[in-house]
N, C-alpha and C positions, 0 to 999 in steps of 0.2 A: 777769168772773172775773179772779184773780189772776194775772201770769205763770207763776208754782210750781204753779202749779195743773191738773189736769185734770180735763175735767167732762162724763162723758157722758149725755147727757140722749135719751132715744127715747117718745115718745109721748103725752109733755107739751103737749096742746093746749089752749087757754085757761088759759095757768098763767101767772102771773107768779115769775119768778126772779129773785131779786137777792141781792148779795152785797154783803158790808162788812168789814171788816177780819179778822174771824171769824166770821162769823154767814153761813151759807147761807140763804135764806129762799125755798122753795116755797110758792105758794099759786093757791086757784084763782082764777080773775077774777073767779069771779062772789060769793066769797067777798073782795072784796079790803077791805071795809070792815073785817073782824076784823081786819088788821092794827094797829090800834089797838088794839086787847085782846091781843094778842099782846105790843107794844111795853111798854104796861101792866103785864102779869104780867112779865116780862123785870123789867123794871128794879124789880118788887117783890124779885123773889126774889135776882136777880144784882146788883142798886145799878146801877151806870151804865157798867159794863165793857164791857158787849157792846150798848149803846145809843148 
C-alpha cells in the first residue's frame, strides 16, 4: 500500500490484494484467473489510465 494510505483489512483469507497507483484490487485466490477479465473490461471502458 501507499505511504498516504491506510488500510484496514480483517478477515480476508485467501484473498489476494494489490494496489497500484490508483486502483485497489480485492480478489479471491481461487478466483485469481478473472483478473484478466477484470484488466480487459478496465482498460475497455477507462482506455489505459488505471492499467
Amino acid at each position: 500500500m501507499s505511504d498516504d494510505k491506510l488500510v484496514v483489512l480483517q478477515g480476508l483469507e485467501d484473498y489476494i490484494v494489490a494496489e497500484s497507483d490508483n486502483v485497489l484490487l480485492i480478489c479471491k485466490k481461487s478466483e485469481e484467473q478473472r483478473i484478466k477479465h477484470f484488466v480487459t473490461d478496465v482498460k475497455f471502458r477507462y482506455g489505459d489510465e488505471y492499467v
